[in-house]
C-alpha positions in Angstrom: -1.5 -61.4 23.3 -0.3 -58.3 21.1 -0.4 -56.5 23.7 2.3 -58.5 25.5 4.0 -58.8 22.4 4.1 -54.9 22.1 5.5 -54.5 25.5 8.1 -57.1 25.6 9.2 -56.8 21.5 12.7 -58.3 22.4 11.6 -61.3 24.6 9.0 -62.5 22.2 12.0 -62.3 19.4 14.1 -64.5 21.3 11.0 -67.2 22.3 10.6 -67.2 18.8 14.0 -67.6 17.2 14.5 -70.3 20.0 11.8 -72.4 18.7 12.7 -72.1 15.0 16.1 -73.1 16.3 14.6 -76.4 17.7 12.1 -76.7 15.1 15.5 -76.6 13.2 17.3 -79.2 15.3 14.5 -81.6 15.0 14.2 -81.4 11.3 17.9 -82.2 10.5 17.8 -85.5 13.4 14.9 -86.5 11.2 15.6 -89.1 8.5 13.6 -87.8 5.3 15.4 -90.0 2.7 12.8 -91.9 1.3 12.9 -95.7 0.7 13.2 -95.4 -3.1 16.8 -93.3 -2.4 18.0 -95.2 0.7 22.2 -96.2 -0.1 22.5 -98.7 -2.3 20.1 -97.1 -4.6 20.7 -94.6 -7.9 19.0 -91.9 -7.2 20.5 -89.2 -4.2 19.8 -86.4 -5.4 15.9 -86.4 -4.9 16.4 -86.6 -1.0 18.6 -83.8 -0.8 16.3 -81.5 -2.9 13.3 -82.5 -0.3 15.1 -81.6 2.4 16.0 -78.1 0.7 12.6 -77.5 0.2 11.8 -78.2 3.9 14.4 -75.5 5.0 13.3 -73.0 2.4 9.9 -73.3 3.9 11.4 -72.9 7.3 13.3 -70.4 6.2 10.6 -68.6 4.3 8.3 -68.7 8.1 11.1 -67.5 9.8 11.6 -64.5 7.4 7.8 -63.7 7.7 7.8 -63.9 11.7 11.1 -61.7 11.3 8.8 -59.3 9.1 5.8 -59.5 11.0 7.9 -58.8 14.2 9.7 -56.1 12.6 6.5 -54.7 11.4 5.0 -54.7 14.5 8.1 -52.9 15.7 7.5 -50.0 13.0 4.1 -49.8 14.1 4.6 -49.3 17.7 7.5 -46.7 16.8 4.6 -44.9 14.6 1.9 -44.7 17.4 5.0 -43.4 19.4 5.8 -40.6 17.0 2.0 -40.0 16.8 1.4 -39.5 20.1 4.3 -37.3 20.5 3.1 -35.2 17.5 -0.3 -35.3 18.8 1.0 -34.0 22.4 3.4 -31.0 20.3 -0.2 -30.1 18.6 -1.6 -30.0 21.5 1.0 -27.9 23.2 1.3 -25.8 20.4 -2.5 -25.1 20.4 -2.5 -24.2 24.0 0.5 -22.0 23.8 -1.7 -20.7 20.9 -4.8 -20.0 22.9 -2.5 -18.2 25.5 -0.7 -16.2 23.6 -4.4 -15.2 22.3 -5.8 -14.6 25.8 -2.8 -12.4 26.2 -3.2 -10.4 23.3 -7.4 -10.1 24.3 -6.4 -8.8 27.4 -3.8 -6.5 26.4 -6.0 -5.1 23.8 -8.7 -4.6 26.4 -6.9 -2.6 28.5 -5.4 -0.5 26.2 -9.3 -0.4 24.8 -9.3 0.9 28.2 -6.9 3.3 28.0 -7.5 5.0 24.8 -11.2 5.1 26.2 -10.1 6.9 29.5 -7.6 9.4 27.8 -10.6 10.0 25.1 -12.8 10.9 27.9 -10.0 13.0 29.6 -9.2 15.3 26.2 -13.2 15.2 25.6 -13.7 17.2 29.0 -10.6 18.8 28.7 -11.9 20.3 25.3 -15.5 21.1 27.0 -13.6 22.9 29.3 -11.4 25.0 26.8 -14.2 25.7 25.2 -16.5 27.1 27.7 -13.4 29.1 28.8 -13.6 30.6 25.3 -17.3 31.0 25.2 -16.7 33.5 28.6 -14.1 34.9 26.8 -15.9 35.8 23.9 -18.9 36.9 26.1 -16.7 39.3 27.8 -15.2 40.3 24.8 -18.3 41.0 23.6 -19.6 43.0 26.6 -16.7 45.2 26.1 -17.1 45.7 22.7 -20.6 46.9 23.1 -19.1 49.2 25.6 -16.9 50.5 22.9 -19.0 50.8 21.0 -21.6 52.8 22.8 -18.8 55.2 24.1 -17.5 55.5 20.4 -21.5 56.5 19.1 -22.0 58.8 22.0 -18.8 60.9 21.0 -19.6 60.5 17.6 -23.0 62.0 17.7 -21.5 64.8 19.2 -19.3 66.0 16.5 -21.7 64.4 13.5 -23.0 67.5 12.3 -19.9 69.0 12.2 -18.3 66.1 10.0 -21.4 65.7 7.4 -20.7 68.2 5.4 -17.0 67.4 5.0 -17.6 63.3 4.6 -20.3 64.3 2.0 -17.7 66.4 0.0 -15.2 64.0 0.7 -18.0 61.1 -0.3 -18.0 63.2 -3.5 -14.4 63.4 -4.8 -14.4 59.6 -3.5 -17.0 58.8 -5.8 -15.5 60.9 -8.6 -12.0 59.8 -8.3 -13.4 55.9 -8.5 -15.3 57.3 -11.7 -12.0 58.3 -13.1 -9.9 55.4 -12.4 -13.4 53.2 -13.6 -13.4 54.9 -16.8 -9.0 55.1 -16.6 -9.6 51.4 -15.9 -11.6 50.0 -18.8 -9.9 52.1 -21.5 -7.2 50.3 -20.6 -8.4 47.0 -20.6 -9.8 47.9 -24.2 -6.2 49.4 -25.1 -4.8 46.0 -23.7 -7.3 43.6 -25.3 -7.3 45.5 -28.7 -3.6 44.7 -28.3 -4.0 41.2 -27.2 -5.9 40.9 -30.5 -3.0 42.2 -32.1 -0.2 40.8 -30.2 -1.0 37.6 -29.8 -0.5 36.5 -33.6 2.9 37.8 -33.6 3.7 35.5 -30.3 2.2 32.5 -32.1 3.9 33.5 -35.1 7.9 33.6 -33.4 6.7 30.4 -31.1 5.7 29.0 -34.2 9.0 30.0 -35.6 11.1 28.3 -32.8 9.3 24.9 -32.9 10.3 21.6 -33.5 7.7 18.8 -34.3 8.5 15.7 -31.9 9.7 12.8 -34.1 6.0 10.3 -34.4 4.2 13.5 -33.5 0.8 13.3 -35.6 -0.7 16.5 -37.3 -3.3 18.3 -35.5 -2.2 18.8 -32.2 -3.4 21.8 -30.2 -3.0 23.1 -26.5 -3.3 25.7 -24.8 0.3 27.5 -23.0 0.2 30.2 -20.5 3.7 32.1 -20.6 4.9 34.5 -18.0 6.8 37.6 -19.2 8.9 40.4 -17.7 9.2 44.1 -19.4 11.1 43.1 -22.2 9.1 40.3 -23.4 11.6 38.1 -21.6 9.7 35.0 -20.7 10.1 33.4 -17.4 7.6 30.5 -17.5 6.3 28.7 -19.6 3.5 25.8 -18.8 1.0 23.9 -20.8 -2.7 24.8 -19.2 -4.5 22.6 -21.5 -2.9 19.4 -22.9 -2.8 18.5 -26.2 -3.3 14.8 -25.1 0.4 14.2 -25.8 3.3 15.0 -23.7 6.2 15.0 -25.7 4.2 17.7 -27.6 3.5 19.3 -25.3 6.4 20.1 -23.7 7.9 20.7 -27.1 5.5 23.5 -27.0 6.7 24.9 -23.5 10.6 24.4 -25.1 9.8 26.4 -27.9 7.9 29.3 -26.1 11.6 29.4 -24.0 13.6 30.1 -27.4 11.6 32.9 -29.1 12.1 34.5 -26.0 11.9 37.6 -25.9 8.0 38.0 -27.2 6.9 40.7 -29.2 4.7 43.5 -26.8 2.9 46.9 -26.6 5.7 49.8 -26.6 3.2 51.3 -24.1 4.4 50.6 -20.3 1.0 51.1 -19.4 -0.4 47.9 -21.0 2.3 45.5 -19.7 0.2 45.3 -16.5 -1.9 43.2 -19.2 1.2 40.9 -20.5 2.6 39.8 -17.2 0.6 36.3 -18.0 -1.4 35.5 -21.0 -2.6 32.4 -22.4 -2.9 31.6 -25.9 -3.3 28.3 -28.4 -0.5 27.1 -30.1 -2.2 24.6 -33.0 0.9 24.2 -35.6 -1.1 22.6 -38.1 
């Protein structure tokens, strides 16, 4: 039965709305006056509220069929839309699962590919290198020639040279001696005046420093400074943080200002001065 009713919505809303119609028909030929209210009588008005009641009631079933059909109307509308969002999910999936087959297969063949041209560049690179190995083996057969030829005209005039590499082993030696000893008395003459320099530099940094506002006491770093003859710096850079920037690079600012640092009159000891480091602790 709801079946037919689901397929024929419209003809079963006209069957039924024809019989309410004669359900109608027959109420109103009916006499419903009671004998107690029949003319003549005082009392009308109770007949005519009974037969309001009857059509409410009528009225009230035929507003619950028109609910019930229209119900059933929503509900077959629903299983309509479900079904067509049902079928989009399942398009939508299989366009999914293609679209994934696609991608598998694409990424297998490049797989493929990158697997191919790895094997390509692998024997391509076995190849370059075995050409080098020959290479280097021939290179190394000559060498050995080379060598050989260089030992056999060496031998021949190695007598003659011994004497004169020995003597000229010997000034070697004591020329190395000199610049040894030449060497290290300078590097005392330039670390005695390290020693004695480097409080002056401290001293003028110290002088051309200003403590960052908030800056707390006790600060210490460590500032390498790069000079030029002159004492005219050129660089400045904190090596070892204090642990606060803006002290830091007040440091490096100040290092810039005293320029030019105090130095050695001796030319020979600026070798010493091109870059030293030394700690600036204000405090």
């Amino acid at each position: 039965m709801w079946k037919a009713v689901r397929e024929n919505p419209r003809a079963v809303t006209y069957a039924v709305l024809m019989h309410v119609g004669l359900l109608l028909l027959l109420v109103v030929s009916l006499d419903w006056t009671p004998d107690s209210v029949k003319p003549g009588t005082n009392k009308p008005i109770q007949a005519e509220l009974v037969d309001m009641s009857k059509l409410r009631k009528i009225e009230a079933q035929k507003k619950l069929e028109q609910q019930r059909i229209e119900a059933e109307k929503r509900k077959q509308e629903q299983e309509k839309q479900d079904k067509l969002e049902a079928e989009r999910k399942q398009k939508a999936e299989q366009e999914k699962q293609r679209k994934a087959d696609v991608e598998r297969k694409q990424k297998a063949e490049q797989d493929k590919k990158r697997k191919a041209e790895a094997e390509r560049k692998q024997k391509a690179e076995q190849e370059k290198q075995r050409k080098a190995e020959a290479e280097r083996k021939q290179k190394a057969e000559q060498e050995e020639k080379r060598k050989a030829e260089a030992e056999r005209k060496q031998k021949a005039e190695q007598e003659k040279q011994r004497k004169a590499e020995a003597a000229a082993r010997q000034r070697e030696a004591e020329q190395a001696l000199q610049a040894q000893l030449a060497e290290e008395e300078s590097l005392a003459r330039a670390t005695s005046a390290l020693s004695e320099y480097i409080p002056y530099i401290q001293e003028k940094v110290q002088n051309s420093w200003l403590r960052p506002a908030g800056s707390p006491r006790g600060l210490r770093c460590v500032i390498r400074v790069k000079l030029i003859p002159g004492g005219e710096v050129v660089g400045a850079k904190v090596v070892k943080s204090s642990g606060d920037a803006l002290f830091d690079r007040s440091v490096e600012s100040a290092v810039l200002k005293a320029s030019p640092l105090p130095l050695p009159a001796d030319p020979d000891l600026f070798k010493h001065f091109r870059e030293i480091d030394f700690n600036f602790s204000p405090d």
